[in-house]
N, C-alpha and C positions, 0 to 999 in steps of 0.2 A: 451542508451536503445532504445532510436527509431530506429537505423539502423539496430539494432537484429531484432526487428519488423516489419520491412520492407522486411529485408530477408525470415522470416516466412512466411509474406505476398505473397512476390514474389514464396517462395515454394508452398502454397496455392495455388496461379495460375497456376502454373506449373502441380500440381498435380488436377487441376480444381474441386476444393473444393471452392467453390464459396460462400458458406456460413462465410466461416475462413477467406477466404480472404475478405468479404466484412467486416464484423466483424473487422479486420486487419486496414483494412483502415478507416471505422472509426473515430478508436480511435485514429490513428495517426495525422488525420486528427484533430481532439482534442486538442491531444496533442501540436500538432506544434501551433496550436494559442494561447495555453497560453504564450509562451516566445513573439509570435509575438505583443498580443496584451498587453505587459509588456516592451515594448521598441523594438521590433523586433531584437531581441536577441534570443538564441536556447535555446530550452525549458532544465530544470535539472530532470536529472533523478530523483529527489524527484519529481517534479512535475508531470514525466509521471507515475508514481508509482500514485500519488494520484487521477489522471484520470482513472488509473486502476480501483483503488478504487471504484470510483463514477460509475463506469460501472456495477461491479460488485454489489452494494448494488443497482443499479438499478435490475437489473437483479436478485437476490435475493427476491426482492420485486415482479417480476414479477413472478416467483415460484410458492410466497406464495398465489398471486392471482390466477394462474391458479390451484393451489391444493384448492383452496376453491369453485372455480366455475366448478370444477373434469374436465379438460379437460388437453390435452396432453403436457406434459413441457420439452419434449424430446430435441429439439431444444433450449430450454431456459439452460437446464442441459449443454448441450454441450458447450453453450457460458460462462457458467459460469466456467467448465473445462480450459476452453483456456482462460479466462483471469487470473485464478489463476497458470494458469503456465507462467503467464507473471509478478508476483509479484515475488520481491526477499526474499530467506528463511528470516523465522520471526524467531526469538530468540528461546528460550525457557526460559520456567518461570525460570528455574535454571540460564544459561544464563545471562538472564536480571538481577536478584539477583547479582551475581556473579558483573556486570557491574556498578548496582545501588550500589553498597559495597565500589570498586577501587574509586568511583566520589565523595563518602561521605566522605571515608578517606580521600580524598585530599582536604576537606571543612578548610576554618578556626575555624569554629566554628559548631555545628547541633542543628539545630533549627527548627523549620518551616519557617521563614522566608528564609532559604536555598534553598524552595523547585523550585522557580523559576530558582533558579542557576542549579541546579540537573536534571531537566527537559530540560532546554536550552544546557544542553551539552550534553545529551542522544540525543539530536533532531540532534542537530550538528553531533553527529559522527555516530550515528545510525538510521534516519530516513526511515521511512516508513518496518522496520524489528522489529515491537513490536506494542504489543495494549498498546494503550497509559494510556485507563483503570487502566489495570493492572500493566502498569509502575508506575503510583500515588498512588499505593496503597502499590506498595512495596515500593515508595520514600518513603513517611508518614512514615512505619513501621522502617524503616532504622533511619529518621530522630527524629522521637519520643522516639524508643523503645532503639539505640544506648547510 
């Protein structure tokens, strides 16, 4: 995921959008120190994915303050645009369902006690494509209601 965004970055420059590209770099920047400072190793795209994240609810948070003290969020809006098209598609509730069903059926048993099982392999194979919210609420349902 970083070299896509380096490239974006580098088009940024090219196209002297000095905003996107600083934006760009950044978070790259971010990014590349969580693997460095976890054994200096290359960061996983779950983890630039959750950098996204954290940018983003920053930036969301920044928003909600500039709508509360009515001043201009145009810039805020924009960054917020460009980091959500740096996240990968999120499921859909049907989706998810559909996912949380295949992982149940393949339980020994359904329980509650399952739900850590059910969780750990939706993270496994699907992270950072689902609110995690609404994952535990269809596990429960799945695990309860089956």
């Amino acid at each position: 995921m970083i070299p896509e965004i380096r490239k974006m970055m580098m088009k940024a420059r090219f196209e002297k959008d000095s905003f996107k590209s600083n934006l760009l770099s950044t978070l790259i920047a971010e990014a590349v120190m969580v693997g460095k400072n976890d054994g200096n190793r290359e960061t996983t795209e779950a983890e630039v994915t959750a950098v996204v994240k954290k940018f983003l609810k920053g930036v969301n948070e920044n928003i909600k303050l500039l709508e509360e003290l009515g001043k201009d969020k145009t810039g805020a809006i924009r960054e917020k645009e460009i980091l959500e098209s740096l996240l990968p598609a999120q499921l859909s509730e049907e989706e998810l369902q559909e996912i949380v069903s295949d992982i149940v059926n393949d339980l020994p048993e359904r329980s509650p006690k399952m739900m850590g099982k059910v969780m750990s392999q939706l993270k496994k194979d699907h992270d950072g494509r689902y609110d995690a919210k609404k994952a535990s609420e269809i596990v429960k349902k799945y695990l309860l209601n089956d």
